[in-house]
C-alpha positions in Angstrom: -53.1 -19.3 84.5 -52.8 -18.0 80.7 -49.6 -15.5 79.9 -50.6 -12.6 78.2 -48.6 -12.2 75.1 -47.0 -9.0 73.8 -47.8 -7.5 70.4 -44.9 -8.3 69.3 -45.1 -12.4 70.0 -48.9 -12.3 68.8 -47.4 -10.6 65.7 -44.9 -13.2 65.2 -47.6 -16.2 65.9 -50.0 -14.8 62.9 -47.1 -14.8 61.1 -46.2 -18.4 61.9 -50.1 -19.2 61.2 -49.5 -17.3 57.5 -47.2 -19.7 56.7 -48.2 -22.3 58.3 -51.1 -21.8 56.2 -49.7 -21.3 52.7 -47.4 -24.4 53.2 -50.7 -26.4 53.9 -52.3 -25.0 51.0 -49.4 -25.8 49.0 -49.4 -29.8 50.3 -52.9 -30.3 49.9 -52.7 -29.0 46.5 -49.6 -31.4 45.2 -52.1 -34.2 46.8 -55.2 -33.1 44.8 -52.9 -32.9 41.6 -50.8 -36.3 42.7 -47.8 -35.1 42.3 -46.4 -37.2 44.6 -47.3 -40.8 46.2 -44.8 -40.2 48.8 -45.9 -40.5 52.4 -44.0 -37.8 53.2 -46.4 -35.0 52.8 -49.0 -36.2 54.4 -47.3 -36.7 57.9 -45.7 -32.8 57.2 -49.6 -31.9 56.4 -50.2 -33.9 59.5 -47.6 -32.0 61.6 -48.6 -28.7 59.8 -52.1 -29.0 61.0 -51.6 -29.6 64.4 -49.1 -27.0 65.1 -52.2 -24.7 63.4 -54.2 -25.8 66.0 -51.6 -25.1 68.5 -51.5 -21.8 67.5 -55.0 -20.3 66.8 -55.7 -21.9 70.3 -53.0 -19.4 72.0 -54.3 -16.8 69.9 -57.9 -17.7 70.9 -56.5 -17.8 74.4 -55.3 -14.2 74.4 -58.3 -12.8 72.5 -60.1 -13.3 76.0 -57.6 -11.1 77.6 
């Protein structure tokens, strides 16, 4: 059994994806251009990606409601 969400907690989940989104765009940038060798960026892309997918799954989720 899925919760329905209200408008406002779907609001603030496409918010989260926003940034979620710019922050990736903004790692995988600095990786194209090299600007750093650090592992560190990767794993945040990693952890960045998969909380993405959390998200537009729940969002997918209540677009059936």
């Amino acid at each position: 059994m899925t919760m329905t969400l209200s408008g406002a907690e779907i609001r603030a989940l496409i918010q989260e994806l926003v940034e979620l989104q710019d922050r990736i765009d903004e790692l995988r940038l600095a990786e194209k251009n090299r600007w750093s060798t650090s592992v560190e960026p990767h794993q945040e892309l990693v952890r960045l990606s998969h909380r993405e997918g959390e998200i537009v799954a729940v969002l997918r989720l209540q677009r059936l409601h």
